[in-house]
LUMVONU-811042 format. One record per residue (C-alpha): residue in one letter; x, y, z; residue number from 1. Coordinates in Angstrom, 3 decimals, padded with zeros to 6 digits, always signed. Layout:
BEGIN
   residuo       east      north         up   num
         A          X          Y          Z   NUM
...
! end
This chain:
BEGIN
   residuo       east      north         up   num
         X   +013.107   +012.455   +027.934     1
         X   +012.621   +015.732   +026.272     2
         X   +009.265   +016.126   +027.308     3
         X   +010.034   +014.899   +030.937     4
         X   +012.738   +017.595   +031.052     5
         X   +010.467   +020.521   +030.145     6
         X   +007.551   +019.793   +032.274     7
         X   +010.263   +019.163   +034.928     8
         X   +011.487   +022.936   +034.196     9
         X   +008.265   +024.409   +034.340    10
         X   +007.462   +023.140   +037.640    11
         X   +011.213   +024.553   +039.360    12
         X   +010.204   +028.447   +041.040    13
         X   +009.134   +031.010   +039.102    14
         X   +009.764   +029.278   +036.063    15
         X   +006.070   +027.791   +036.643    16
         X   +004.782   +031.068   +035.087    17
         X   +005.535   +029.531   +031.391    18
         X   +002.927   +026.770   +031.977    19
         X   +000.297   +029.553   +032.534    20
         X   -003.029   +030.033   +030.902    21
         X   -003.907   +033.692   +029.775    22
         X   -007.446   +034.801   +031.133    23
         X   -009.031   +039.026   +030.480    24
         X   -009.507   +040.154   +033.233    25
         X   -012.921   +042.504   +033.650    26
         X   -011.034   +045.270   +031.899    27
         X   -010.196   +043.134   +028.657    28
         X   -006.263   +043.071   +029.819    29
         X   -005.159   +039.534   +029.926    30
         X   -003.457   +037.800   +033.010    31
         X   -001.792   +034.685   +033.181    32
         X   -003.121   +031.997   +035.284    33
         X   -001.046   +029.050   +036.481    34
         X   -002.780   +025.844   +037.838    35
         X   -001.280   +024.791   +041.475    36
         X   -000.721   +021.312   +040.654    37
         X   +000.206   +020.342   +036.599    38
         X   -002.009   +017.465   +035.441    39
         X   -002.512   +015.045   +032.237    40
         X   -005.665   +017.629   +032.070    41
         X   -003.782   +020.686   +032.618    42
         X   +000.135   +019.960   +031.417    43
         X   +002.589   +022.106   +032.147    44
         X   +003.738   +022.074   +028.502    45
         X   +001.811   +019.833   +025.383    46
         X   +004.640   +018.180   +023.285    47
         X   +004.478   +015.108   +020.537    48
         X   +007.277   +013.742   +018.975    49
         X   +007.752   +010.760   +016.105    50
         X   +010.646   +008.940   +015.963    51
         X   +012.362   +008.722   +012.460    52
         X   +015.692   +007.139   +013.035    53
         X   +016.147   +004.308   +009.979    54
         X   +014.578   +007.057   +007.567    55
         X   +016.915   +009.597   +005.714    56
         X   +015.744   +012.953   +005.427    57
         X   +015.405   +013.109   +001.710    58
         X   +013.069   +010.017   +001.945    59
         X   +010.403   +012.001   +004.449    60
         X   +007.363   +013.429   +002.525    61
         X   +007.734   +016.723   +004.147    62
         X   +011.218   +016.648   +005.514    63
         X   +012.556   +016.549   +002.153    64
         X   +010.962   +020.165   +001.564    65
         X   +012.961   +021.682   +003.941    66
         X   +015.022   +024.786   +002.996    67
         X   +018.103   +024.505   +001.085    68
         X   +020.293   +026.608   -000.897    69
         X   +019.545   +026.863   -004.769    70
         X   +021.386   +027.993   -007.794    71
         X   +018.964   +030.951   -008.375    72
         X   +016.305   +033.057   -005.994    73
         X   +013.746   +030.716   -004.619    74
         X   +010.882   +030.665   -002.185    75
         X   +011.472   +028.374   +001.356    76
         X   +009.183   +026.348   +002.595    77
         X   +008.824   +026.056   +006.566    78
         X   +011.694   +024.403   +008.621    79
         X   +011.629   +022.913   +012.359    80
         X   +012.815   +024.557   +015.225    81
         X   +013.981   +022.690   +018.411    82
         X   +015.670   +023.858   +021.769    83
         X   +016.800   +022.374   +024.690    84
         X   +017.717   +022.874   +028.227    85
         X   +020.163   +022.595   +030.494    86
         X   +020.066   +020.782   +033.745    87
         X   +021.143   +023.918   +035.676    88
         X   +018.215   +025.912   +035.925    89
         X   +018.868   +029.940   +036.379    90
         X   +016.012   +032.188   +038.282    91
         X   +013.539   +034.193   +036.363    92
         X   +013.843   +037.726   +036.636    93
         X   +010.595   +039.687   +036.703    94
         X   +008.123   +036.738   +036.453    95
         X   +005.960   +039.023   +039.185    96
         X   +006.460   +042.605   +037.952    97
         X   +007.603   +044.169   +034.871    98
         X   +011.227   +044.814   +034.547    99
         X   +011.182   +047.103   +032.097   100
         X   +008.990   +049.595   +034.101   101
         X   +010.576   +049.276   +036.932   102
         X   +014.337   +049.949   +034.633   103
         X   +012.130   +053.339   +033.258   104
         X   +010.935   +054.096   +036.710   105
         X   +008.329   +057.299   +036.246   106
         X   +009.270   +058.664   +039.449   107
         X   +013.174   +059.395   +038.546   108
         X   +013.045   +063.191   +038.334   109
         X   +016.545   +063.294   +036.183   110
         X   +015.067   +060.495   +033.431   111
         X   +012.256   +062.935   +033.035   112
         X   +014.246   +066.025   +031.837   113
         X   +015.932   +063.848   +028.740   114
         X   +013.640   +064.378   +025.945   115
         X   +013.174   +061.630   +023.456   116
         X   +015.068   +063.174   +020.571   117
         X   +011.911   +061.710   +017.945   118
         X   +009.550   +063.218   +019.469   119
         X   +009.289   +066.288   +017.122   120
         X   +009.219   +063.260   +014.011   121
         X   +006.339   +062.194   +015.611   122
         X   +003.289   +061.772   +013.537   123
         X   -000.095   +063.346   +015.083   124
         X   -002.926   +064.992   +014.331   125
         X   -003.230   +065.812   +010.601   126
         X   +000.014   +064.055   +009.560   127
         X   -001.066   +060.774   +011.968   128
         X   -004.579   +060.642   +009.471   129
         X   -002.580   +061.565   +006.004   130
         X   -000.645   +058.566   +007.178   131
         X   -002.963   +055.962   +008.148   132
         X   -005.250   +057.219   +005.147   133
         X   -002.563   +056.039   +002.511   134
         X   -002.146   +053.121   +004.675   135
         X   -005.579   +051.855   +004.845   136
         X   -005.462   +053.199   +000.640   137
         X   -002.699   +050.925   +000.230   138
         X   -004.357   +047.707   +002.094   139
         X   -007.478   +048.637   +000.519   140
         X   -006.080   +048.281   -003.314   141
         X   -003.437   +045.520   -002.191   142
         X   -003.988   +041.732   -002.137   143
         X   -004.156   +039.989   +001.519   144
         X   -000.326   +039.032   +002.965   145
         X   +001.463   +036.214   +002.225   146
         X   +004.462   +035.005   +004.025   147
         X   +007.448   +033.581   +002.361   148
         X   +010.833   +032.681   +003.360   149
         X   +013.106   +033.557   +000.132   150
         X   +016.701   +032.862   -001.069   151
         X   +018.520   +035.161   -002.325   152
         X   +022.153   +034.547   -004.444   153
         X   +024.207   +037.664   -004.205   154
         X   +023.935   +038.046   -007.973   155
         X   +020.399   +037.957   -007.483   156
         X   +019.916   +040.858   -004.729   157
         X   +022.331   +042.802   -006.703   158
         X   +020.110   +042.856   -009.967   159
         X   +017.172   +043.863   -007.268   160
         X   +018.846   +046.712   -005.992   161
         X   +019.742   +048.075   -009.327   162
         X   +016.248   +047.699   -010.451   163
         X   +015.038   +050.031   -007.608   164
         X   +017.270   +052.034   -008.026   165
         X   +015.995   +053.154   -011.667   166
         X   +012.567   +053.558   -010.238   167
         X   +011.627   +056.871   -011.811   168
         X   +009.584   +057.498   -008.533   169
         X   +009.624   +056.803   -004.907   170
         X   +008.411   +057.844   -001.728   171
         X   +010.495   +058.094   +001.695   172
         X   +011.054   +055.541   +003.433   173
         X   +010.760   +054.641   +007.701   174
         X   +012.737   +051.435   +008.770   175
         X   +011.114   +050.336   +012.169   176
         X   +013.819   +048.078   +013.386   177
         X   +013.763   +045.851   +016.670   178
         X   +016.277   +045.625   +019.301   179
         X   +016.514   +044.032   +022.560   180
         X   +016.505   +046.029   +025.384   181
         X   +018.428   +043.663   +027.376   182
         X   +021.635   +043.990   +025.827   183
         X   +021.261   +048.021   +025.666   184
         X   +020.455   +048.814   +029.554   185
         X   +023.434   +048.512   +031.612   186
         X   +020.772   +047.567   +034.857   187
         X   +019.260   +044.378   +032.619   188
         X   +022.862   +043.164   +032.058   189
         X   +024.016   +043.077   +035.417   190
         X   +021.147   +040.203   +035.997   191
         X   +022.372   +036.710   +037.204   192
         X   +018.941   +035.239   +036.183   193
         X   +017.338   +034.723   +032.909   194
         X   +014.330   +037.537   +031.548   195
         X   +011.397   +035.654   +029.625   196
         X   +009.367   +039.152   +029.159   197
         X   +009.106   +040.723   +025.944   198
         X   +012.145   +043.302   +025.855   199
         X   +011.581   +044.558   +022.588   200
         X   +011.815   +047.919   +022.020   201
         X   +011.851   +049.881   +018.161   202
         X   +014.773   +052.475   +016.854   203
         X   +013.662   +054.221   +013.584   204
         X   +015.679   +055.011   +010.597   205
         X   +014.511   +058.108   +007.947   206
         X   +015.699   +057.270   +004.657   207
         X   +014.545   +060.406   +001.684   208
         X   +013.652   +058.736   -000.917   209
         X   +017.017   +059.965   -003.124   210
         X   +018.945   +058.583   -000.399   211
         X   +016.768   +055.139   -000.383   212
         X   +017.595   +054.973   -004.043   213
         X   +021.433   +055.193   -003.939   214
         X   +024.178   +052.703   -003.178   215
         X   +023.670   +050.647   +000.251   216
         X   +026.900   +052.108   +001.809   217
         X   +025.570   +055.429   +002.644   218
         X   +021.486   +053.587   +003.512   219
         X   +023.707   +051.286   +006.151   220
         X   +025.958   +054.282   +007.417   221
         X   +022.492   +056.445   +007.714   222
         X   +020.737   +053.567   +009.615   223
         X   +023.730   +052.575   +011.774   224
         X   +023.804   +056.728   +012.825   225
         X   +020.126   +056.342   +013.536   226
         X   +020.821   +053.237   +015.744   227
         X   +023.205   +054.695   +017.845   228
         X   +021.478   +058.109   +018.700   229
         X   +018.295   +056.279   +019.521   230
         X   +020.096   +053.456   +022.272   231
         X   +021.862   +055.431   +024.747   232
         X   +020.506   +055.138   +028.331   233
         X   +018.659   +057.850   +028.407   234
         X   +017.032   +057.963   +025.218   235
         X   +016.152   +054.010   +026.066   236
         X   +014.098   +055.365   +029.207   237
         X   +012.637   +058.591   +027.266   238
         X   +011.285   +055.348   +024.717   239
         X   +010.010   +053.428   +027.014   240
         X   +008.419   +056.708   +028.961   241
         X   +006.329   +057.587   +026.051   242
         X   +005.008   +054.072   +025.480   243
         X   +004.198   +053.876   +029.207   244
         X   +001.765   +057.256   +028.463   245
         X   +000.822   +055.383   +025.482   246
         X   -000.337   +052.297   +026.947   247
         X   -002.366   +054.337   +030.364   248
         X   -004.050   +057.401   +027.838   249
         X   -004.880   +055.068   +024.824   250
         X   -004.463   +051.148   +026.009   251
         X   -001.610   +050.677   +023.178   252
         X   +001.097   +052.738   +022.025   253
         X   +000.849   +055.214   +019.128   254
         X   +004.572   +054.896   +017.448   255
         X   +004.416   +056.778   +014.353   256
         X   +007.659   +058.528   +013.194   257
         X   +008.514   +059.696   +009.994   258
         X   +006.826   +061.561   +006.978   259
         X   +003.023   +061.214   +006.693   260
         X   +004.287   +059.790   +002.926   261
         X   +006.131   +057.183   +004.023   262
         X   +006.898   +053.744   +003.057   263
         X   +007.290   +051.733   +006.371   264
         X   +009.251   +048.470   +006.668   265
         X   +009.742   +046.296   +009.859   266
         X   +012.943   +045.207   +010.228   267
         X   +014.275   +042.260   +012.391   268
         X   +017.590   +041.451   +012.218   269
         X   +018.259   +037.838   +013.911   270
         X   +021.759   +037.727   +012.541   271
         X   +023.738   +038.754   +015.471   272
         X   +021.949   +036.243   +017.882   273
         X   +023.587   +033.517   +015.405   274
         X   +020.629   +030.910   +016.365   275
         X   +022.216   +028.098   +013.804   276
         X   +025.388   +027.658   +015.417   277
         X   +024.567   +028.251   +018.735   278
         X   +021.765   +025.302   +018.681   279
         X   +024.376   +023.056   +018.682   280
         X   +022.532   +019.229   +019.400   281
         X   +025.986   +017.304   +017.713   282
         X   +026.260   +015.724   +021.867   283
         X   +022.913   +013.564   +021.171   284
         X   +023.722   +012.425   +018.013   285
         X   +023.733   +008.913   +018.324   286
         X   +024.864   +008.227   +014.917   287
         X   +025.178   +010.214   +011.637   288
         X   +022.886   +009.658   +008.608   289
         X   +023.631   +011.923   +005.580   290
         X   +026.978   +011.815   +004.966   291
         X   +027.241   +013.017   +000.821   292
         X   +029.580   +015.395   -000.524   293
         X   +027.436   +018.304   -000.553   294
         X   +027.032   +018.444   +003.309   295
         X   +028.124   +021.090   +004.933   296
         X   +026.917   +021.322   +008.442   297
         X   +028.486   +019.457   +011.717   298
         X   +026.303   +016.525   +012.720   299
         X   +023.402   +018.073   +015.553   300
         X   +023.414   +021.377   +013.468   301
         X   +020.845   +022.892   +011.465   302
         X   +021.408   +024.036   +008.081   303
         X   +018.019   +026.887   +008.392   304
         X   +015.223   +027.533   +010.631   305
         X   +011.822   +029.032   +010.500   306
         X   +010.618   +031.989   +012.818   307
         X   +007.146   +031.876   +012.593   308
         X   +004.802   +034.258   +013.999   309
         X   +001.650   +032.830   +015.779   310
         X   -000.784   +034.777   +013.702   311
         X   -000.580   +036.355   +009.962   312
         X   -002.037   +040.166   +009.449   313
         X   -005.316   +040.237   +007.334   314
         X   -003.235   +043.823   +006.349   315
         X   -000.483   +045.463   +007.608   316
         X   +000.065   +046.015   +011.381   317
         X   +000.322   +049.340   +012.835   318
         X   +000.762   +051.013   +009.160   319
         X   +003.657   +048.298   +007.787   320
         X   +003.594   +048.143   +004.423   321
         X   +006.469   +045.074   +004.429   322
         X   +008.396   +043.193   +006.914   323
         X   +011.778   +041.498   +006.912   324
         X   +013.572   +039.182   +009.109   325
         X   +017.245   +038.563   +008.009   326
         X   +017.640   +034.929   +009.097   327
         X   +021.326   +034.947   +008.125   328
         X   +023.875   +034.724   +005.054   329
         X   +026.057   +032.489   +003.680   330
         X   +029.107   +033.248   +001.033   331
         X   +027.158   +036.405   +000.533   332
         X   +023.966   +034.883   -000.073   333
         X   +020.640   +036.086   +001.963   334
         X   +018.081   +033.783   +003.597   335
         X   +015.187   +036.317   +004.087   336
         X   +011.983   +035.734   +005.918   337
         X   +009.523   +038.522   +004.772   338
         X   +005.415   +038.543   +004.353   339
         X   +003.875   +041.919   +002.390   340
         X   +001.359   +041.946   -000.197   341
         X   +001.414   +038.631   -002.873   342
! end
């Protein structure tokens, strides 16, 4: 049913554009390609499933692995993710241009004037090479990545934070954090349809590294301040001017901000977006199997999930020295997705 469902979807308008295949074109960009007719040779989406229903999670050989809470830190291992759809199919929005040019629009002589206010933080020339110099120093020195999904008690990330703190040196710090662009334009929420682009856009927090060291109150105060200058309207379009430029000079855009010493750390916050109780399966639940005293999710919830990138750096990307993904917290405790140097 599930698979019937999706390849149903993915046949219904634009929607089609999902079951693409991405081809370079002569200049090395890609383009998708989407057959005219799906077939068993060219499915509109590949899917397997295995049927478990008289076997208890606990008694699976790799179901019982999945993440739970423990008494002390611990390190995750990887967790299922599943998502359905309704039977009411919306439009996509901008499945034949891209939305997010068209909401920066080069031509709009008043966007123009509104300078992005990072631009004098940005790194070039001799500061750009100090920069990617300790970078490539850093990789160079540094064992391969490793990605790990860790829990963290609140006792736990306390005793952390206190340890850092009594470094007797550190550098500055850059926090690259993600947002979503379609919650921050007021044109992109006006849509009645459903965006599947890539809306990600990056606001940057500069944290000295005596201010990186203190208590977190005045680090989240600093970033939050950060966070709001960066996502008005018109510092939005100045963004997404200069990565525009970026992307027709150089093929890719050059975001470095900060100090040419800095520490940089990727942040992505998925905390807000609240995936566990909004994937909400407890309607299909044709009967329910653990039922113990330590339970504590509904029936059709999930207790964790995984969000795993497609590929894993050899090094760090674009100059990262360690990313984060807050997955979410629970009575003050931290599930944390991160990969950075094992």
């Amino acid at each position: 049913m599930l698979h019937h469902t999706l390849s149903r979807l993915l046949e219904i308008g634009d929607w089609r554009k999902l079951g693409g295949r991405l081809q370079l074109k002569e200049n090395g960009r890609p383009e998708i390609h989407v057959p005219r007719t799906f077939t068993s040779e060219r499915p509109a989406v590949a899917f397997t499933h295995e049927a478990l229903f008289e076997m208890r999670i606990n008694e699976h050989p790799a179901a019982r692995h999945l993440p739970k809470p423990t008494d002390g830190p611990s390190i995750q291992p990887i967790s299922v993710e599943s998502q359905f759809f309704a039977e009411e199919v919306p439009p996509i929005v901008g499945a034949r241009k891209d939305i997010l040019w068209a909401a920066e629009n080069p031509n709009d002589e008043a966007k123009k004037a509104i300078l992005f206010s990072l631009e004098r933080k940005r790194l070039k020339g001799p500061g750009l090479a100090r920069f990617l110099f300790r970078y490539m120093w850093d990789r160079f020195w540094n064992p391969a990545w490793k990605r790990r999904m860790i829990f963290l008690p609140r006792e736990v990330f306390a005793l952390l934070q206190s340890l850092f703190q009594q470094e007797p040196k550190s550098r500055p710090i850059t926090v690259a954090s993600f947002l979503n662009a379609r919650f921050r334009l007021p044109r992109l929420l006006k849509s009645e349809g459903v965006y599947v682009q890539n809306m990600t856009l990056l606001a940057y927090t500069f944290l000295s590294s005596q201010l990186a060291r203190g208590p977190v109150g005045p680090i989240a105060l600093t970033h939050r301040r950060h966070l709001i200058e960066q996502t008005t309207e018109q510092q939005l379009h100045s963004f997404l001017q200069i990565v525009r430029k970026d992307i027709e000079s150089r093929r890719r855009p050059r975001l470095y901000f900060g100090e040419s010493v800095s520490l940089a750390i990727l942040l992505n916050s998925l905390t807000k977006a609240d995936l566990i109780k909004v994937a909400d399966f407890g309607a299909a639940v044709l009967s329910q199997g653990e039922n113990t005293e330590s339970r504590n999710n509904p029936p059709g919830t999930m207790v964790t999930y995984y969000n795993l990138a497609l590929t894993l750096p050899s090094g760090s990307p674009n100059g990262i020295h360690f990313s984060v993904e807050t997955m979410g917290r629970t009575t003050g405790s931290w599930e944390i997705s991160c990969h950075g140097h094992g």
